[in-house]
mmCIF file of the C-alpha atoms, coordinates in Angstrom:
data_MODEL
# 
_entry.id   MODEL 
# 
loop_
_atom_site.group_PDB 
_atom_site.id 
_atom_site.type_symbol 
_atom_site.label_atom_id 
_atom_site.label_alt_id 
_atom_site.label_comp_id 
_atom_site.label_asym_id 
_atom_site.label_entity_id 
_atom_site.label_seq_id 
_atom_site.pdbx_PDB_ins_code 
_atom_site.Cartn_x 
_atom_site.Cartn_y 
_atom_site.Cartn_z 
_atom_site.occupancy 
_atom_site.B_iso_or_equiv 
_atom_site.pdbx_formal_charge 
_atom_site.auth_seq_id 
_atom_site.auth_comp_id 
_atom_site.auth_asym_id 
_atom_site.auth_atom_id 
_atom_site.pdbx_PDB_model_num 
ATOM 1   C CA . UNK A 1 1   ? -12.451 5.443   -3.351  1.00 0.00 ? 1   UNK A CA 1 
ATOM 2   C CA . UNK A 1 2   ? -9.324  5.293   -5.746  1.00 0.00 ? 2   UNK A CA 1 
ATOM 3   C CA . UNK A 1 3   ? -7.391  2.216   -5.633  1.00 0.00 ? 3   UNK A CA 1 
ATOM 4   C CA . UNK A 1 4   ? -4.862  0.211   -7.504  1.00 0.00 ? 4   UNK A CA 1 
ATOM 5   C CA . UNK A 1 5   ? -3.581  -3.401  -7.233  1.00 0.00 ? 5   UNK A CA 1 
ATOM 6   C CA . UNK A 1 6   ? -0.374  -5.413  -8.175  1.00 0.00 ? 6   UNK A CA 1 
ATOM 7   C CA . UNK A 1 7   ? -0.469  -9.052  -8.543  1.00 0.00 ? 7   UNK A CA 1 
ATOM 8   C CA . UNK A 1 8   ? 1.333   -11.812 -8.157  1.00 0.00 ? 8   UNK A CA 1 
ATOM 9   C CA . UNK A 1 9   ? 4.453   -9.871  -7.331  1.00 0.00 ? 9   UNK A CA 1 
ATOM 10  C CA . UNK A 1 10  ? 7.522   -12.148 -6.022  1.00 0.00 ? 10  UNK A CA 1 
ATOM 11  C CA . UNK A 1 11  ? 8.193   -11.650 -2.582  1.00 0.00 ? 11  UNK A CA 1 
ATOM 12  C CA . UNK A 1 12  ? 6.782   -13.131 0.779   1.00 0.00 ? 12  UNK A CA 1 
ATOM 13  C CA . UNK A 1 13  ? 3.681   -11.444 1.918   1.00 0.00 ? 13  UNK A CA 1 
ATOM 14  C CA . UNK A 1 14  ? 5.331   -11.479 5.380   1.00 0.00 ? 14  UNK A CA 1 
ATOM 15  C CA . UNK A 1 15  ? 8.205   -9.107  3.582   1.00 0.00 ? 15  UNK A CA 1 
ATOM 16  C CA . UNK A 1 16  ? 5.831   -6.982  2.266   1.00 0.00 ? 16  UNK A CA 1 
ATOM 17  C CA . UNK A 1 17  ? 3.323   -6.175  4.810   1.00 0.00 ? 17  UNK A CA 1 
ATOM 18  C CA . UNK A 1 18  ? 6.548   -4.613  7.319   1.00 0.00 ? 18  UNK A CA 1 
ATOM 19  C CA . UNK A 1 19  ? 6.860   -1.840  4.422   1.00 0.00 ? 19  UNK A CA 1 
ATOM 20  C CA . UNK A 1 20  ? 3.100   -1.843  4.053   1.00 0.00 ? 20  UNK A CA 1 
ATOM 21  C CA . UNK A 1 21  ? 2.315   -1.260  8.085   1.00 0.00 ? 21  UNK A CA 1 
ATOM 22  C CA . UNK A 1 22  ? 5.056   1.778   6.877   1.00 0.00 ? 22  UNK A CA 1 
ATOM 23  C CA . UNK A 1 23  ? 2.694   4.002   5.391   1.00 0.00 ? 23  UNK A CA 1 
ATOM 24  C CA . UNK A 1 24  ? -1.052  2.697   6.171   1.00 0.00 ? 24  UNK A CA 1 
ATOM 25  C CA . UNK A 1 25  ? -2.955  5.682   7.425   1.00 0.00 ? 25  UNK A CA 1 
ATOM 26  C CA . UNK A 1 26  ? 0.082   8.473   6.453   1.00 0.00 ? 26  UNK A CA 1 
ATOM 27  C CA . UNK A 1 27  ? -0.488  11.137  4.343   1.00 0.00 ? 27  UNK A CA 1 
ATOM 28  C CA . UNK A 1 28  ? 0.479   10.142  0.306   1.00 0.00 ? 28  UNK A CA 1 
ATOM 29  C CA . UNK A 1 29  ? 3.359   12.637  0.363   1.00 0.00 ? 29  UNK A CA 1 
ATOM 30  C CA . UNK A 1 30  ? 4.861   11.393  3.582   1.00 0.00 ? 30  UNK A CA 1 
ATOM 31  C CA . UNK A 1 31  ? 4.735   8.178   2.443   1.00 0.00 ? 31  UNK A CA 1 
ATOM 32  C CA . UNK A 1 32  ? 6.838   8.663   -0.574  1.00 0.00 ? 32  UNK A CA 1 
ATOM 33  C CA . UNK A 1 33  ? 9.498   9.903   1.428   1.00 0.00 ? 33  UNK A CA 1 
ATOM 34  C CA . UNK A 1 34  ? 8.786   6.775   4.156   1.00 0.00 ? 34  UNK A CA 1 
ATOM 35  C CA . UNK A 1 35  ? 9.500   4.784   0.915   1.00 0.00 ? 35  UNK A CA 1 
ATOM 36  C CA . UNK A 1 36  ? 12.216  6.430   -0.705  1.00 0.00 ? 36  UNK A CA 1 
ATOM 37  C CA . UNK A 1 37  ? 14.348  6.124   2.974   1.00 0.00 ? 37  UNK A CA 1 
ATOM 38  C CA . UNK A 1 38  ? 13.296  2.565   3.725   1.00 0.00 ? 38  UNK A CA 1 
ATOM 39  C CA . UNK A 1 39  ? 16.271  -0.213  3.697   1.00 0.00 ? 39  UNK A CA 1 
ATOM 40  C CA . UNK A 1 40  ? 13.381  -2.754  2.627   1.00 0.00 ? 40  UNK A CA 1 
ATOM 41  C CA . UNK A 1 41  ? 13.197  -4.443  -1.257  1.00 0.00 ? 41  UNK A CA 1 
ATOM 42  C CA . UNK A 1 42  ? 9.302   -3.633  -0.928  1.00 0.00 ? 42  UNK A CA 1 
ATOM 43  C CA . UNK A 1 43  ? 9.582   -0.486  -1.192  1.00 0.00 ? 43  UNK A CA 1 
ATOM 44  C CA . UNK A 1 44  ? 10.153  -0.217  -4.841  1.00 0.00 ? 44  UNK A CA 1 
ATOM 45  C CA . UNK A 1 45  ? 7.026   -1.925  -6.007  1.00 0.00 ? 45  UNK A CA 1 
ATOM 46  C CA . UNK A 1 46  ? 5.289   -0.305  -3.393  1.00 0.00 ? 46  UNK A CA 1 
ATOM 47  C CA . UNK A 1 47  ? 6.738   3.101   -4.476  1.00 0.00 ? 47  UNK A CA 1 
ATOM 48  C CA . UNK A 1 48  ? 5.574   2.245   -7.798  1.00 0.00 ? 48  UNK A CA 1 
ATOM 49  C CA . UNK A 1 49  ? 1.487   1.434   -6.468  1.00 0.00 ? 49  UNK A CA 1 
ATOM 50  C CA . UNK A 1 50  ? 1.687   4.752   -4.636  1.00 0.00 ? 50  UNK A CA 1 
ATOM 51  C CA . UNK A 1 51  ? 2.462   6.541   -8.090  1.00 0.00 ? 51  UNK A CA 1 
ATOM 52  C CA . UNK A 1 52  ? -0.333  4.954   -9.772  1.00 0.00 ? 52  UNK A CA 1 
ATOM 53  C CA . UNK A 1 53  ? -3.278  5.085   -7.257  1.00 0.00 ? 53  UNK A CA 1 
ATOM 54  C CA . UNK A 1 54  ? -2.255  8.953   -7.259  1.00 0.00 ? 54  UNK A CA 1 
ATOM 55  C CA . UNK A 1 55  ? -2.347  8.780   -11.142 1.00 0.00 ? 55  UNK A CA 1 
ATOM 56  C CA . UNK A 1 56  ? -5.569  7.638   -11.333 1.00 0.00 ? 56  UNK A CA 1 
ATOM 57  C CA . UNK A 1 57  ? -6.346  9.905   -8.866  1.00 0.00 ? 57  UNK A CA 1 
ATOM 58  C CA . UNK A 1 58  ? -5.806  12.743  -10.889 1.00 0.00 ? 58  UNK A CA 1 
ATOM 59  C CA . UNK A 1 59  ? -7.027  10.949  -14.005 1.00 0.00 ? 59  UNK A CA 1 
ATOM 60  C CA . UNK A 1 60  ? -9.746  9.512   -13.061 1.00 0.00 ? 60  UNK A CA 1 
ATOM 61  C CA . UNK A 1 61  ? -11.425 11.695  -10.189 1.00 0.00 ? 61  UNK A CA 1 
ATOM 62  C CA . UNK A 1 62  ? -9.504  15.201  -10.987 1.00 0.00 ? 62  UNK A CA 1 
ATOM 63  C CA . UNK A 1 63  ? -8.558  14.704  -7.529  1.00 0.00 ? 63  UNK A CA 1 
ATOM 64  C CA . UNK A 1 64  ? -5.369  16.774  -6.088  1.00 0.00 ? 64  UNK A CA 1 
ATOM 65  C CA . UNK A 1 65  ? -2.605  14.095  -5.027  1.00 0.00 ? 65  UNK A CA 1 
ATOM 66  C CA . UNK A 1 66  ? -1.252  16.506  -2.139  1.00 0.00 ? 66  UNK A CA 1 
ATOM 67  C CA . UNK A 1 67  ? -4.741  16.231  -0.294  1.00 0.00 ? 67  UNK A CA 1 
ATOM 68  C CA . UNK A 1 68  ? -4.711  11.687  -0.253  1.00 0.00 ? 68  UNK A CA 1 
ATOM 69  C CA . UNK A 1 69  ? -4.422  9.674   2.245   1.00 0.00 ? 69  UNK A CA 1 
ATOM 70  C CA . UNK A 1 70  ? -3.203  5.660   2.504   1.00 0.00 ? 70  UNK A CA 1 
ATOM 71  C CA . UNK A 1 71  ? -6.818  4.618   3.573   1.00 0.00 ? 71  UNK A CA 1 
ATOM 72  C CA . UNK A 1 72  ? -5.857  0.867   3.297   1.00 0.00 ? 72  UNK A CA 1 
ATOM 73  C CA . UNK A 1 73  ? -3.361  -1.381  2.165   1.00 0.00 ? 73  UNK A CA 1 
ATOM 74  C CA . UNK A 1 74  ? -3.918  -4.747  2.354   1.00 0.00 ? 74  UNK A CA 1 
ATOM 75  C CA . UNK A 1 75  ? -0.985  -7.671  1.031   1.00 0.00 ? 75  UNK A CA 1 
ATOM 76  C CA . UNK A 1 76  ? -2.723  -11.181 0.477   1.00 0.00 ? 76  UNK A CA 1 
ATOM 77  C CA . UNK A 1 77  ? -0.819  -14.158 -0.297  1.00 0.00 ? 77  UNK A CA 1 
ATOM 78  C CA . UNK A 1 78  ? -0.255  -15.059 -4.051  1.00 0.00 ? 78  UNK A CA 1 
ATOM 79  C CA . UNK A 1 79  ? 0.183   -18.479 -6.024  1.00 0.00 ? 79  UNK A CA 1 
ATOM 80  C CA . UNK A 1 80  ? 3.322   -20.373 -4.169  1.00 0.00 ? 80  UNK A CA 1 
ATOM 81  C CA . UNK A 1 81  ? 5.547   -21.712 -6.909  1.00 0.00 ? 81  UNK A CA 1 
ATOM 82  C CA . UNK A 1 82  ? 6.665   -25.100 -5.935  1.00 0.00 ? 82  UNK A CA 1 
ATOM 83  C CA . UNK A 1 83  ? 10.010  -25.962 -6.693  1.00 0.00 ? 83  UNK A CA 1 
ATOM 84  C CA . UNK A 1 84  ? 12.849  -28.919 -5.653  1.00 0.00 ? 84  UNK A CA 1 
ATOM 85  C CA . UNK A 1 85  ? 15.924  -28.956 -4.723  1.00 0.00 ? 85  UNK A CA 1 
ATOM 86  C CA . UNK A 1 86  ? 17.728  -32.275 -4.682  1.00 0.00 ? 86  UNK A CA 1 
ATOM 87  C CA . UNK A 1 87  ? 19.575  -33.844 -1.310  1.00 0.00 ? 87  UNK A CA 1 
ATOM 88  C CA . UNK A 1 88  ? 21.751  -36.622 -0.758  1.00 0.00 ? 88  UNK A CA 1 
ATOM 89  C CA . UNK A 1 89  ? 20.241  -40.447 -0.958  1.00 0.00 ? 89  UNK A CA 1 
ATOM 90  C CA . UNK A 1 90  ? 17.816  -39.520 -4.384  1.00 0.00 ? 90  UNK A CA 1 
ATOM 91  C CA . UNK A 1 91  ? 15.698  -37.402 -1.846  1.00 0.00 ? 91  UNK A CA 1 
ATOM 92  C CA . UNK A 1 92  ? 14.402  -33.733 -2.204  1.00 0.00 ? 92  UNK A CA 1 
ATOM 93  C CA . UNK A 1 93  ? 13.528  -31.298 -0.527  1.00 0.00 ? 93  UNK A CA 1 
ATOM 94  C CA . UNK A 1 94  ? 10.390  -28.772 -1.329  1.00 0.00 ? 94  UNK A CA 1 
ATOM 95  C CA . UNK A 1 95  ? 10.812  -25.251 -1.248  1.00 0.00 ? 95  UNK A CA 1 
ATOM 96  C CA . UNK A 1 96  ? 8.079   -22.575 -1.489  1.00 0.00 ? 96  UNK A CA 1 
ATOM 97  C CA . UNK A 1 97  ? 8.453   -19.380 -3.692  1.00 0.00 ? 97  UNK A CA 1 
ATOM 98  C CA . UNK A 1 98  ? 5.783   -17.118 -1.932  1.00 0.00 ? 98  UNK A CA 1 
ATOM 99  C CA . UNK A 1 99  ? 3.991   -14.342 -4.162  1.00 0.00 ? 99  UNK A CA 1 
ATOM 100 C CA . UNK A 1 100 ? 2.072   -11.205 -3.225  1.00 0.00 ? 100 UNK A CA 1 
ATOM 101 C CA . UNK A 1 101 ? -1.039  -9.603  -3.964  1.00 0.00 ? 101 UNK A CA 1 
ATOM 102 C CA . UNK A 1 102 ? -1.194  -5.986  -2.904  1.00 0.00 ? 102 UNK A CA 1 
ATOM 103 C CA . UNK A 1 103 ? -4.063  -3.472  -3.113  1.00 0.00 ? 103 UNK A CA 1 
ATOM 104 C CA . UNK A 1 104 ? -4.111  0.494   -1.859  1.00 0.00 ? 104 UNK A CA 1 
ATOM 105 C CA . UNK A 1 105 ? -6.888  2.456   -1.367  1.00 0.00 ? 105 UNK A CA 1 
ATOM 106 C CA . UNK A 1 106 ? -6.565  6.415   -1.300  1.00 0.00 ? 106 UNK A CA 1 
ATOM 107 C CA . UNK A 1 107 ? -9.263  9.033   0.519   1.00 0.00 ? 107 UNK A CA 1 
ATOM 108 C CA . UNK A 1 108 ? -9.579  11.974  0.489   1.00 0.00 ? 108 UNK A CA 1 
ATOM 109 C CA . UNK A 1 109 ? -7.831  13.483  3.859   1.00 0.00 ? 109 UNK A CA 1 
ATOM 110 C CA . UNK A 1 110 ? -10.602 14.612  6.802   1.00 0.00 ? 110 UNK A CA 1 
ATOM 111 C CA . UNK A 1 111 ? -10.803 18.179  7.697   1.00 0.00 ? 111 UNK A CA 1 
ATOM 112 C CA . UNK A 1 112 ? -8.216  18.751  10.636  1.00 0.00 ? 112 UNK A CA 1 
ATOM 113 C CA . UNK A 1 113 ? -9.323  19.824  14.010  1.00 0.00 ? 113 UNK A CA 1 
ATOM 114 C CA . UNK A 1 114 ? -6.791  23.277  13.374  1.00 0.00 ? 114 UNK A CA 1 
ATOM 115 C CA . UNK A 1 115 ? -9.443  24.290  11.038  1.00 0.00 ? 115 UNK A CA 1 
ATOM 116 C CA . UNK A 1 116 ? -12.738 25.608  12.654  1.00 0.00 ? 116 UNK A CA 1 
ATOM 117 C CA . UNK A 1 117 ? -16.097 24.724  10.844  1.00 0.00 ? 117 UNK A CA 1 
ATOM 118 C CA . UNK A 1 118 ? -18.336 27.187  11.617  1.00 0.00 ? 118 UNK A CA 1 
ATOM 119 C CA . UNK A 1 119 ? -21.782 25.898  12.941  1.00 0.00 ? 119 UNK A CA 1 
ATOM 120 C CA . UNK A 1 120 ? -25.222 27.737  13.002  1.00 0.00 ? 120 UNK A CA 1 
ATOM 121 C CA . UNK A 1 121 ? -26.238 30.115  15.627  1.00 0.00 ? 121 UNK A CA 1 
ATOM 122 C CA . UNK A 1 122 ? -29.411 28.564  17.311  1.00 0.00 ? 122 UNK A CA 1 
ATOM 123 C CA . UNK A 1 123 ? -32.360 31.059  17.934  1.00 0.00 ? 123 UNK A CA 1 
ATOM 124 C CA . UNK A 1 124 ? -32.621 29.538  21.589  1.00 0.00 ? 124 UNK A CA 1 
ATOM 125 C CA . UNK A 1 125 ? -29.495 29.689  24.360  1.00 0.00 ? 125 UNK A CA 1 
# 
């Protein structure tokens, strides 16, 4: 399994996982172009996870990039910065500054049904 992770990254997970749902199960080329095309901010650091799960792809595993799939891609929640902003009468109100935590994981694609895998003869009909 080759994988890569990006933490604490600051958008909303619920922002994230609509560019995420994108590409889970494409192939890693099609999803490059299903990133470069989408009108999302996601897809730039998601872009940029793509890139390196294929680089250690090919570091790591001497694995060809062109022959990846998006196994999984899960988005978590990250830390929630807490911050004020002030409203009339010395009162405040609270406002959330959601993070994300995003991990890929590439495989290697299955052989497709075009291609016929030959299968012993049997002695016996």
């Amino acid at each position: 399994m080759i994988t890569a992770s990006l933490k604490n990254y600051r958008i909303s997970p619920r922002k994230m996982r609509i560019v995420a749902d994108m590409i889970r199960g494409k192939n890693v080329s099609q999803a490059k172009l299903i990133l470069q095309n989408a009108a999302k901010k996601a897809k730039h650091p998601l872009s940029d996870l793509v890139d390196s799960a294929m680089a250690n792809a090919k570091h790591n595993f001497k694995v060809d990039a062109d022959l990846l799939i998006v196994k999984e891609i899960r988005v978590d929640r990250g830390i929630v910065m807490k911050r004020f902003r002030p409203v009339s009468r010395g009162s405040a109100h609270p406002i959330k500054k959601k993070t994300s935590h995003v991990s890929i994981t590439l495989a290697p694609m299955a052989p497709s049904k075009s291609q016929k895998i030959e299968k012993p003869k049997s002695k016996h009909p």
